[in-house]
N, C-alpha and C positions, 0 to 999 in steps of 0.2 A: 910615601910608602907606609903600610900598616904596619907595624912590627907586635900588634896585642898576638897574645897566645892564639885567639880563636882566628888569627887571620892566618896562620902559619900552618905549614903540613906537619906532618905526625913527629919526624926528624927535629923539627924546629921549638913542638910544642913538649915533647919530650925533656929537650936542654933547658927551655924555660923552666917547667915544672920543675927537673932536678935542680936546678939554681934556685930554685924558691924552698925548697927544701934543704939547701945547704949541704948536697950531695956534691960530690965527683964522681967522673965515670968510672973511675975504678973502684968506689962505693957503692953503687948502683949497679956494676959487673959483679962486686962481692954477692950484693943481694940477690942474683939473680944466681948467681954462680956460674957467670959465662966472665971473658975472658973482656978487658976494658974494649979491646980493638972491636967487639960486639956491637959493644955500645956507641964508638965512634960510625962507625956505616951507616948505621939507624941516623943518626944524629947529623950526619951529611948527608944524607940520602943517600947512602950507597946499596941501600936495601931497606927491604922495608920489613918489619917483623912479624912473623905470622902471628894468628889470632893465640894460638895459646901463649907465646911471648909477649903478648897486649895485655893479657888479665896478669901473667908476672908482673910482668912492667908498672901496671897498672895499681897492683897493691902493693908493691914494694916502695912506689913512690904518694901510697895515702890517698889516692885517686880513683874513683870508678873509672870503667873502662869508656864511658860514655864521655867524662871529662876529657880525659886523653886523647879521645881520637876526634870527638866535637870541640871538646873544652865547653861543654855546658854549664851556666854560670848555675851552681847548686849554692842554696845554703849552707851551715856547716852541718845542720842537722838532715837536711836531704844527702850532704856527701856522706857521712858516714851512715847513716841508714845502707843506699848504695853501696857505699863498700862491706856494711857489715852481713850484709842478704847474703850472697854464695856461701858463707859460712855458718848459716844459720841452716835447721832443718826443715824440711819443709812445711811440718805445723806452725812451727817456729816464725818460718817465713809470711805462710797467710796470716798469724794472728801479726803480726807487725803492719802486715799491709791494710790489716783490715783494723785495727786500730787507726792507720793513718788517714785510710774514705770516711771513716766518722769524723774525726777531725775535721777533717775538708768541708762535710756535709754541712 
């Protein structure tokens, strides 16, 4: 059996990730500001979380929403890039992105 984060569904890669961050789920309920028994249904599968409890989920645990839900292996400078775009303006945004295809180029 695989037990890496990316083999695992959202519930599983969830408790991964907050165990790598040295959360509990009543740390990770604070952060969200829902209630721990939330965070345990996700985390069994008893539900699954909509899309805007995904991008919560998702910055509260330091993670793009593309990690979480892929677990795509990002660098540490492609992760936070990712997580820092939705909070960035949208000028903001292109010149970051466009600083990044030179780069590349």
């Amino acid at each position: 059996m695989n037990d890496s984060p990316a083999a695992l569904g959202i519930g599983k890669r969830i408790v991964a990730i907050r165990l790598a961050r040295g959360m509990s789920q009543r740390d990770l309920g604070n952060a969200l500001k829902l209630p721990r028994t939330n965070i345990s249904k996700w985390e069994n599968d008893g539900s699954v979380p909509g899309l805007e409890s995904i991008e919560r989920i998702a910055r509260a645990l330091k993670v793009c929403t593309g990690e979480l839900l892929h677990h795509l292996e990002l660098d540490p400078i492609e992760g936070a890039i990712a997580f820092l775009l939705p909070a960035l303006s949208n000028e903001q945004r292109e010149a970051v992105l466009n600083f990044a295809r030179e780069k590349a180029a």
